[in-house]
N, C-alpha and C positions, 0 to 999 in steps of 0.2 A: 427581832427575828434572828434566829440561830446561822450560821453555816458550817455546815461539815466539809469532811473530804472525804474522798473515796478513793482509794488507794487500787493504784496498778496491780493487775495480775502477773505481767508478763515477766518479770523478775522478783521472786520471793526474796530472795536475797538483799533486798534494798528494802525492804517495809521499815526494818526498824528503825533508818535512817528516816523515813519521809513520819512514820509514826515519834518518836524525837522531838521531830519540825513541830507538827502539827499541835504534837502537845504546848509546847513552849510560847505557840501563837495564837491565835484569834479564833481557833477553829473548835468547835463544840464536841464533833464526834468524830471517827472516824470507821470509814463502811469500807464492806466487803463485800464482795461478789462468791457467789457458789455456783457450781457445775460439776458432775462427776466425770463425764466423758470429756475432759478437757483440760489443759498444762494448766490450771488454776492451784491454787495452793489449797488445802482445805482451810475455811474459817474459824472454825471453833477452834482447831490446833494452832492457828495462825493469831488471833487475837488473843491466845491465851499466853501466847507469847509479847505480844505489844501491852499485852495489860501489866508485865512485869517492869517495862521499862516506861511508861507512864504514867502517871500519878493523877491525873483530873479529866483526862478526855475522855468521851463517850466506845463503848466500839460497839460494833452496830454487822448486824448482818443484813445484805441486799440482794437476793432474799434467800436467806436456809432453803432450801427441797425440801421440807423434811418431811413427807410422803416417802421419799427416798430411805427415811430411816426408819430404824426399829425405836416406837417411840420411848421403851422404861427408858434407855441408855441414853436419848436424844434429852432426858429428863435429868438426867443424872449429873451430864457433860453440860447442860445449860446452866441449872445451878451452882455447881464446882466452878464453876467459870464465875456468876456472879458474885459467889463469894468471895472468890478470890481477886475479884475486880474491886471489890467492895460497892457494890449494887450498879455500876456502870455499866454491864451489858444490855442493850438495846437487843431482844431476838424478832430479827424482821423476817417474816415467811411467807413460803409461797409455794403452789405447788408440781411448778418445774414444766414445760410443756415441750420437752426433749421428747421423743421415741427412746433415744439409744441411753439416755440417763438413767431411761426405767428398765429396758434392756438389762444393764449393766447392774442396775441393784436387785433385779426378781421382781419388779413391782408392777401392777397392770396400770397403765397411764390412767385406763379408761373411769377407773376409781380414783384416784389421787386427789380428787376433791372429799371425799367423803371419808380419804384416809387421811387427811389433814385436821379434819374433825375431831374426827374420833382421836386423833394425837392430841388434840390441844385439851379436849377433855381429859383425858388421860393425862396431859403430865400437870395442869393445872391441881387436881386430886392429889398427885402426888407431893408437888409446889406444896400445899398443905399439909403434909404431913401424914395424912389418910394412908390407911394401908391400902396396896395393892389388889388384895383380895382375903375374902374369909379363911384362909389357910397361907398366906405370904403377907410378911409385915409392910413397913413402912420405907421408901428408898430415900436413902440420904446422901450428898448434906441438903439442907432445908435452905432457900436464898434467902436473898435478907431482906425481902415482902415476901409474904405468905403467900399471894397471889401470884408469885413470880417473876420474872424480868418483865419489864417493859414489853408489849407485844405491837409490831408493826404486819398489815396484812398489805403485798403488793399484787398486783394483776388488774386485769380490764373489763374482768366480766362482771357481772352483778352480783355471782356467789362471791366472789372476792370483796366487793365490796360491802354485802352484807355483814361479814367475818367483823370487819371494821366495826359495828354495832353492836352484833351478837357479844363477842369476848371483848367490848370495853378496852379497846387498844386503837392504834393511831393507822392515818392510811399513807400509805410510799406510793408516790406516784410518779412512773418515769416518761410524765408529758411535757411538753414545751407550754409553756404560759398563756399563748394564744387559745389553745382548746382545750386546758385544763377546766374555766368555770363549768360544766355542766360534770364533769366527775365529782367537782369539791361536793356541788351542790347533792348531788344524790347523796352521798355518804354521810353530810347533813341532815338531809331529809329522813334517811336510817337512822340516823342516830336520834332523830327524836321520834321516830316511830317505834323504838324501843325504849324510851324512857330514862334514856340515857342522861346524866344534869350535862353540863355544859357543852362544850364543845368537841369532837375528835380533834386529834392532832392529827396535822396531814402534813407530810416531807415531803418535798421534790429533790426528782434526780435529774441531773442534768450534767451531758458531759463536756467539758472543758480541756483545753491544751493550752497554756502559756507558754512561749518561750520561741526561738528563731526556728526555721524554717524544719529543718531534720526532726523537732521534738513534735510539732503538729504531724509532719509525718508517719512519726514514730503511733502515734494517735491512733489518725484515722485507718492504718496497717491494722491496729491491734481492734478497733471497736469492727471492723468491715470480717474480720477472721471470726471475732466472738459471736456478732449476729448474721453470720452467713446463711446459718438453717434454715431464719425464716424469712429466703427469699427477696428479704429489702434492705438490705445492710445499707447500699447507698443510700435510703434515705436516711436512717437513723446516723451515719455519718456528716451525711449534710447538715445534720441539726448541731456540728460540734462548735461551740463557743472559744473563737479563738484569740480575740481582744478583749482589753479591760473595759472598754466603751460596753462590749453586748455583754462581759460578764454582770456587769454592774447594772444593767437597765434590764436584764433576767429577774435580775433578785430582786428588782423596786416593784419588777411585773406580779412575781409571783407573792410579794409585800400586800402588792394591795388587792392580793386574791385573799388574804388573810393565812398563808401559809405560814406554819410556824418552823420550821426549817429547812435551808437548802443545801443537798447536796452536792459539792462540786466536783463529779468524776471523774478520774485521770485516767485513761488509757497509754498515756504516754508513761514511760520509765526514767523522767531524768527527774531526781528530788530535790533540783532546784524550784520546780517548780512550786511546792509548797509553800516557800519563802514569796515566790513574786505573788502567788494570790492572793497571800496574808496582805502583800501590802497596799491591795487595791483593796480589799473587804476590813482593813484595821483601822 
């Protein structure tokens, strides 16, 4: 089983050290967070940056909006990127369940499932080469699978999960190990009710703080600000993994759920952190 990291928002200025770390160690990929209405850094500009100073890790979005975007250019900007990654970008999507995200882009929320659709047919088409339309050519550069990057589909409802079957791509799921087995199972169960051969890959996310007292604080500050909207931050702070005992017995949990990668997510900003994970997961 793989493990990523998932790289702090709260200081963009420090990615390229913790992305550096991460390459050099034990860690598979590295994720990013998206939000418009919010001090985040954007990703696809953000990773196109770490894929320059990287050479082998994954980068990974957790998860794109891209309901939020206009999808030729969200097609265009994903490719350029895998190219330039050399087939390493991971695009993990989702369709955003902010008000003021959709506010802020012109978009009706109330649709954004049926406009993530429609995006992923659309830039697939183009992934291929196909033109546009009967009077506009073909949008390039072309990634380097025909089918395009890697696709992860996050969220909790059953269209979400479907997605995971329908487009042949993997499921992100930001549950805790205990009540993950009935998500896995459905998205299983989709996947062969679509005829899908083997198996989905499914990613867990899961957030972590290593380090003395100020950097777990620094943490739980940064995850209680980012899911304030929806009403339960404390819980989803409660769930922050803050010793190598519960990191390490997370991952054997979500091991023997049959997960094929975990995410380790750091809200916290010190990039020492990176180092001390590597050396409980190396």
């Amino acid at each position: 089983m793989h493990i990523g990291l998932g790289l702090p928002i709260a200081d963009p200025r420090a990615l390229p050290d913790w992305a550096r770390r991460a390459d050099s160690g034990p860690f598979s990929t590295l994720g990013l967070l998206d939000r418009l209405v919010y001090h985040n850094p954007e990703p696809l500009v953000t990773l196109a940056l770490l894929a320059g100073i990287t050479s082998r890790i994954k980068l990974q979005t957790e998860v794109l909006l891209a309901p939020l975007r206009e999808p030729v250019l969200l097609a265009k900007q994903a490719a350029t990127l895998d190219r330039l990654c050399g087939g390493r970008l991971v695009l993990g999507l989702g369709v955003g369940g902010r008000a003021d995200d959709h506010e802020a882009s012109g978009t009706d929320i109330r649709t954004r499932g049926r406009r993530l659709d429609h995006h992923i047919d659309l830039m697939r088409r183009l992934w291929a080469g196909e033109p546009y339309s009967a009077t506009c050519g073909p949008i390039g550069p072309t990634p380097t699978s025909p089918v395009g990057p890697e696709l992860l589909f996050g969220g909790y409802w059953l269209a979400a999960l479907r997605r995971v079957a329908r487009y042949g791509g993997g499921f992100l799921a930001a549950v805790a190990p205990d009540s993950a087995e009935p998500q896995f199972d459905t998205v299983r169960g989709l996947w062969r009710d679509h005829g899908r051969p083997g198996q989905p890959r499914i990613v867990a996310q899961v957030n972590v703080a290593l380090g003395p007292e100020p950097v777990i604080d620094d943490a739980r500050a940064n995850i209680s600000a980012y899911y304030r909207f929806l009403g339960n931050a404390d819980l989803i702070t409660s769930g922050l993994l803050t010793t190598p005992q519960h990191i390490r017995s997370t991952i054997t949990q979500f091991h023997a759920l049959g997960v094929d990668e975990v995410m380790l997510y750091c809200f916290g900003r010190d990039p020492d952190q990176a180092d001390r994970i590597a050396d409980i997961i190396g």
